[in-house]
Every structure is written in structure tokens, then in C-alpha cells.
KOLTIMAR-949766 format. One line per field, with one value per residue: residue number from 1; residue in three letters; z, y, x of N, C-alpha, C in turn. Coordinates in steps of 0.05 Angstrom, whole numbers, plus 32768, in hexadecimal, padded with zeros to 4 digits. Example, Ala and Ser with C-alpha at 12.3 -4.5 7.8 and 13.67 -1.06 7.14 Angstrom:
! residues 2
seq	c(1, 2)
type	c(ALA, SER)
n_z	c(809C, 808E)
n_y	c(7F8E, 7FD3)
n_x	c(8108, 8101)
ca_z	c(809C, 808F)
ca_y	c(7FA6, 7FEB)
ca_x	c(80F6, 8111)
c_z	c(809C, 809D)
c_y	c(7FBE, 8001)
c_x	c(8108, 8102)
This chain:
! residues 102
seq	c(1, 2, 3, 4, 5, 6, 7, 8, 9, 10, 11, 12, 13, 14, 15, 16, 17, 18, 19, 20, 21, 22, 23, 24, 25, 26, 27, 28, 29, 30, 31, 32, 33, 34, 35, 36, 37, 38, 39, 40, 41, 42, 43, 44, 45, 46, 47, 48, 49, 50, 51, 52, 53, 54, 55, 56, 57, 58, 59, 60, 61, 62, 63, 64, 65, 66, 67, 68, 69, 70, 71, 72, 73, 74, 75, 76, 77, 78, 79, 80, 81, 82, 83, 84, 85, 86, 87, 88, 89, 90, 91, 92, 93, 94, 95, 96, 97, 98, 99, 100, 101, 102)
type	c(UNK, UNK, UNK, UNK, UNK, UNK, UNK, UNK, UNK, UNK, UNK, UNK, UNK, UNK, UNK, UNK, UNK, UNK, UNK, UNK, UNK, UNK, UNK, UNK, UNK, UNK, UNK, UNK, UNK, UNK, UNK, UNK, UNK, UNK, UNK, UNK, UNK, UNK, UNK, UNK, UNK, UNK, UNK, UNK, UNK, UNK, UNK, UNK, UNK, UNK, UNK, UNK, UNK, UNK, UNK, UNK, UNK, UNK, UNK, UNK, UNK, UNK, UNK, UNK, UNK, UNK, UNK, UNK, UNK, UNK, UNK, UNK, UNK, UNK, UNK, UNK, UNK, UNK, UNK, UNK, UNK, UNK, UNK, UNK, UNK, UNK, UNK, UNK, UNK, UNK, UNK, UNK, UNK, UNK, UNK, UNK, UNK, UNK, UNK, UNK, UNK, UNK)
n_z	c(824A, 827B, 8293, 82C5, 82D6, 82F9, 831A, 8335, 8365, 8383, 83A7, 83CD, 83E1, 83FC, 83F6, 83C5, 83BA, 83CD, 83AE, 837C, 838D, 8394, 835E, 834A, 8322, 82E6, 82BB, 828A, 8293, 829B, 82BC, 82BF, 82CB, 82DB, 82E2, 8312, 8336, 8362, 8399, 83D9, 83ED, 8424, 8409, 83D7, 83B8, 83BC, 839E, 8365, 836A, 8368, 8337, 8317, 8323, 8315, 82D5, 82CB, 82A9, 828B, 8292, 8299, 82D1, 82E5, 8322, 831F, 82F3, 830A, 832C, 82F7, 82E3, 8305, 830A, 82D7, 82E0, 8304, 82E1, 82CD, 82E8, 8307, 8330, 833A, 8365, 837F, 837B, 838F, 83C3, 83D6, 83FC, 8412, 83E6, 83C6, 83F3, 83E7, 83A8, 83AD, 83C2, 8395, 8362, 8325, 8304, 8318, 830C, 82D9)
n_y	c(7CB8, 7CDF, 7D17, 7D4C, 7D7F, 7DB3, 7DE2, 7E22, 7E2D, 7E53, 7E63, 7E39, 7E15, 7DE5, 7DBC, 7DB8, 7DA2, 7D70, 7D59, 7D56, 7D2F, 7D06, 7D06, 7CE8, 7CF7, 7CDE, 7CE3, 7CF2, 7D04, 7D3E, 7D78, 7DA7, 7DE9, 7E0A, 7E3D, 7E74, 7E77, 7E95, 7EB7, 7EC0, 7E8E, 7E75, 7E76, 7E8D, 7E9F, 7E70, 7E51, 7E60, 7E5C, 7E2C, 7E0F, 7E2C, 7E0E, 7DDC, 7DD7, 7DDF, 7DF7, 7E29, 7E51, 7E96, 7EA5, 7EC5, 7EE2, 7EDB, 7EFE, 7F35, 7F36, 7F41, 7F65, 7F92, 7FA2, 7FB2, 7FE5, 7FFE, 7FFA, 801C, 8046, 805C, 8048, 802E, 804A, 801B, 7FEB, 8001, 8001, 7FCD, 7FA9, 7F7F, 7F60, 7F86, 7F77, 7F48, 7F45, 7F69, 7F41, 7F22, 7F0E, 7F25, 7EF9, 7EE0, 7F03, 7EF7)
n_x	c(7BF7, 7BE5, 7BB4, 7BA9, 7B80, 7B71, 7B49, 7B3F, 7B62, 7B6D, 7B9B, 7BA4, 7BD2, 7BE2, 7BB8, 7BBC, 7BEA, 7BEC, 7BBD, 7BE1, 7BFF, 7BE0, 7BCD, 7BF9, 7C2B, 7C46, 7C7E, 7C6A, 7C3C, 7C09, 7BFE, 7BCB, 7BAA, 7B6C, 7B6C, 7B63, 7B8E, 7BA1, 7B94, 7B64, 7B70, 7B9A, 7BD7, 7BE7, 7C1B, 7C38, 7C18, 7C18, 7C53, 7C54, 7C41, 7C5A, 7C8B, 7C87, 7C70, 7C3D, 7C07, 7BD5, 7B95, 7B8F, 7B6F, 7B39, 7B42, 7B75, 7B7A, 7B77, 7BA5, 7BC7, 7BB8, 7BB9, 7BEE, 7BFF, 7BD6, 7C05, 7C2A, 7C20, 7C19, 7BF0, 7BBA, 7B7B, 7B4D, 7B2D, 7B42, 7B75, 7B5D, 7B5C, 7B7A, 7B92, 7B9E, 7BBD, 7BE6, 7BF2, 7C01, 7C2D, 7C50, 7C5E, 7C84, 7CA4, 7CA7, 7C78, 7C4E, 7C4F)
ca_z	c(8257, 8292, 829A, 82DE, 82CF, 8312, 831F, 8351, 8375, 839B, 83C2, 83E7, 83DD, 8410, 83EA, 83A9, 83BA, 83D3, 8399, 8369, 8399, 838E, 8340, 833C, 8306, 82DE, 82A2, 8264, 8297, 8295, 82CA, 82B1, 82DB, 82C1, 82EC, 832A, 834D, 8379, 83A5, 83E5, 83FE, 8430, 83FE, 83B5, 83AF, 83C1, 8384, 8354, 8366, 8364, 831C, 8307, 8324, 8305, 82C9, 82D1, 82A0, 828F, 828B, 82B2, 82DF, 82FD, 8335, 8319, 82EA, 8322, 8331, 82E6, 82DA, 8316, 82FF, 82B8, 82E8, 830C, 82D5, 82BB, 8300, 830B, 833D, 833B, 8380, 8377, 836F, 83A5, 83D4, 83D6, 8406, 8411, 83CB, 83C7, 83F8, 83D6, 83A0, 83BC, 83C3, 837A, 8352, 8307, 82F4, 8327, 8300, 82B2)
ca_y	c(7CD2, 7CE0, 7D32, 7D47, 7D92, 7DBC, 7DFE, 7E30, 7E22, 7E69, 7E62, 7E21, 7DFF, 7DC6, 7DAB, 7DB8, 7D96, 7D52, 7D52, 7D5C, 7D1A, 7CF5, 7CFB, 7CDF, 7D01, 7CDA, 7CF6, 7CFA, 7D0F, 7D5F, 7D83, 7DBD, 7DF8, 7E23, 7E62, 7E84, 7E6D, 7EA3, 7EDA, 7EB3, 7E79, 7E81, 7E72, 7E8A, 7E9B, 7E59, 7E38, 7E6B, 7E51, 7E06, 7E19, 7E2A, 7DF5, 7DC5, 7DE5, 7DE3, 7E0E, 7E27, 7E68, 7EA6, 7EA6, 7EEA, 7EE5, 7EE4, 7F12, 7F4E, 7F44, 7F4D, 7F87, 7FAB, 7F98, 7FC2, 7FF8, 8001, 8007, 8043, 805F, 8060, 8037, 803A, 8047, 8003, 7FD5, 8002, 7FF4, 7FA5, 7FB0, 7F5F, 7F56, 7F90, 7F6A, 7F30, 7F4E, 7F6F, 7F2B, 7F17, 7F12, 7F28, 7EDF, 7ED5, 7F0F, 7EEB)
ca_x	c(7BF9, 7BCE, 7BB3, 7B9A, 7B70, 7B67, 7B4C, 7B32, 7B6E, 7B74, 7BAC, 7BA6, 7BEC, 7BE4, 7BA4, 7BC7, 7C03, 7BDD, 7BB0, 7BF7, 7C0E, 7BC4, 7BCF, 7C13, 7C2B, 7C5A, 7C8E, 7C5A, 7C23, 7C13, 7BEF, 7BC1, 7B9B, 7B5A, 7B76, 7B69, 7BA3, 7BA5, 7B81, 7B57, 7B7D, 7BB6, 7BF3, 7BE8, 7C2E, 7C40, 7C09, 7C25, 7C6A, 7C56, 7C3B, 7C7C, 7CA4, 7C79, 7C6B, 7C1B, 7C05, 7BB0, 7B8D, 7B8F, 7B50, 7B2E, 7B50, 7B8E, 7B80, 7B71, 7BC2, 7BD7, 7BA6, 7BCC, 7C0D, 7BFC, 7BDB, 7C19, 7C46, 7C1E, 7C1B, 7BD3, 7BAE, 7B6F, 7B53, 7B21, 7B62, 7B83, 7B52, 7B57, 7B98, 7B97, 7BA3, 7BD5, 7BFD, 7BFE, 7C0D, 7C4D, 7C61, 7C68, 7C98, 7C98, 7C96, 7C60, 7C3F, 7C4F)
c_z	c(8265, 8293, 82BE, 82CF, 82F7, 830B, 8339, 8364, 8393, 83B1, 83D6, 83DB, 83E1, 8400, 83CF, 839D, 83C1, 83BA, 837A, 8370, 838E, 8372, 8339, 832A, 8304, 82C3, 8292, 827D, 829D, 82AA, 82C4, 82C6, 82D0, 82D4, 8301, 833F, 8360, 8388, 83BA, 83F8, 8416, 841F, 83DF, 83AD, 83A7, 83A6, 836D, 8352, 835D, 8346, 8306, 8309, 8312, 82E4, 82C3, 82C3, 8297, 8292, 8299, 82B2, 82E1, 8308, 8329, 8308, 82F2, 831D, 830E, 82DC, 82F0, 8314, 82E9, 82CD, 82F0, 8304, 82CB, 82D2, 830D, 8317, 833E, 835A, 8384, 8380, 8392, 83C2, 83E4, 83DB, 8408, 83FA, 83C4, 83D3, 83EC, 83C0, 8397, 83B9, 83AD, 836A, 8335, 82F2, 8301, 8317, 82E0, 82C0)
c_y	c(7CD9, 7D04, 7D3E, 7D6F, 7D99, 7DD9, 7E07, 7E2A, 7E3C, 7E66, 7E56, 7E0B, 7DE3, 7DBD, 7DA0, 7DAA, 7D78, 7D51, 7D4D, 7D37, 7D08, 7CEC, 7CE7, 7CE4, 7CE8, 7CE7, 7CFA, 7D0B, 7D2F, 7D63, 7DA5, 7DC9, 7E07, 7E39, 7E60, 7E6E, 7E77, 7EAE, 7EBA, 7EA4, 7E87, 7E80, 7E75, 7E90, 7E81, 7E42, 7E49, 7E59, 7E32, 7E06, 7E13, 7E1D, 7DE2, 7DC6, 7DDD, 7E04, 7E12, 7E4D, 7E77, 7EAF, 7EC0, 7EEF, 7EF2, 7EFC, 7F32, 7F4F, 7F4A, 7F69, 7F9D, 7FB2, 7FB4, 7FE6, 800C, 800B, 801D, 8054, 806E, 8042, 8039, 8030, 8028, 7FF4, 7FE1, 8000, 7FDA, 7FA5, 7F8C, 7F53, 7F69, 7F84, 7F54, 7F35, 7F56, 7F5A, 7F24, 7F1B, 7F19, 7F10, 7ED5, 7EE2, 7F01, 7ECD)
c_x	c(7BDF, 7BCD, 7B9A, 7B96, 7B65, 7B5F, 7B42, 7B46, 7B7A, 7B80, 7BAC, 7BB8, 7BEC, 7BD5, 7BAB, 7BE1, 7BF8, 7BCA, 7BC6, 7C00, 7BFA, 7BCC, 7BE6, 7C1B, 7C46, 7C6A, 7C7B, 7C40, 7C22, 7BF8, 7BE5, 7BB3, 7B88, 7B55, 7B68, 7B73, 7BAA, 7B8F, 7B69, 7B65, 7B9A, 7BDD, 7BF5, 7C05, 7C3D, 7C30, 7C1C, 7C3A, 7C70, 7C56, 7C52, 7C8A, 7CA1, 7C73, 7C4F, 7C1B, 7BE0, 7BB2, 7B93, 7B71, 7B51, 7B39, 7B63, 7B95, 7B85, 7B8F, 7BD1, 7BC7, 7BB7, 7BDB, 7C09, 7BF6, 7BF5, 7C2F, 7C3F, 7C1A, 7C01, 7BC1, 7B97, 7B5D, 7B40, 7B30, 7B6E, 7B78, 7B54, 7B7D, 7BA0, 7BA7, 7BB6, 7BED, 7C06, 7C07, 7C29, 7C58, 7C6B, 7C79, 7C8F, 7C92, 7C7E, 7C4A, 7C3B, 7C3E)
């Protein structure tokens, strides 16, 4: 069993998807991440989603943590203006789904 360990992968799919091809994963081999999968690159929805297809599993980075700290704001209905500032990251945001958020 072979383990391939990536991080810092902020939302750059294409690189993340050729480096997924590089390893060759085969059945027993497990691909792990040590977090911020999002926020930067042009496609963090798209690493998120790889994530999950694959089931690539690892910490939640900084980054990532920004979008579940909003997530919690949100549900209590309080933004704080900091957070609501960082409109970039609001949009992306918007985009996610609640398993994008788990």
C-alpha cells in the first residue's frame, strides 16, 4: 500500500488532478491532504469535490477553516463585518454546498 500526502492545495484542480494521475493510485493505495483545499486558486470547489469523489481525507487547514467559521456565523445570523468584508470568499462561499461545508 502506497500513500501519496498533499497539501496547500488552494484551489488548483488541474495540478491536483495530474499529480492524482503521477501517483497512480491503485485499490489498497489511500490519498491523504493536510488542509487548505480551498480559498486562492481558481477552482476550490472543484478540489473540494475531487476530495469527495475520491475519498481523500486530512485536516481542515486555515483556509478552510474561514468557510466553516462563516457557515456557524450564518446560522446564528451574525456576520461579522471582518468575514463580510472578504466578498471573494463570500462568493465562493455561496457556491458550496452543505457537504462542501462538512
Amino acid at each position: 500500500m502506497a500513500i501519496l500526502i498533499c497539501g496547500e492545495l488552494h484551489g488548483i484542480l488541474e495540478e491536483f488532478d495530474e499529480l492524482i494521475k503521477l501517483f497512480g493510485k491503485q485499490d489498497k493505495d489511500r490519498i491523504c491532504h493536510c488542509g487548505d483545499l480551498v480559498d486562492r486558486g481558481p477552482d476550490s470547489i472543484g478540489v473540494l469535490r475531487r476530495c469527495q469523489e475520491l475519498g481523500i481525507t486530512g485536516p481542515v487547514g486555515n483556509h478552510d477553516n474561514w468557510f466553516t467559521r462563516l457557515a456557524k456565523h450564518k446560522i446564528l445570523g451574525k456576520i461579522p463585518s471582518q468575514m463580510a468584508a472578504k466578498t471573494d470568499k463570500i462568493a465562493l462561499f455561496n457556491q458550496m454546498s452543505q457537504q462542501d461545508l462538512e
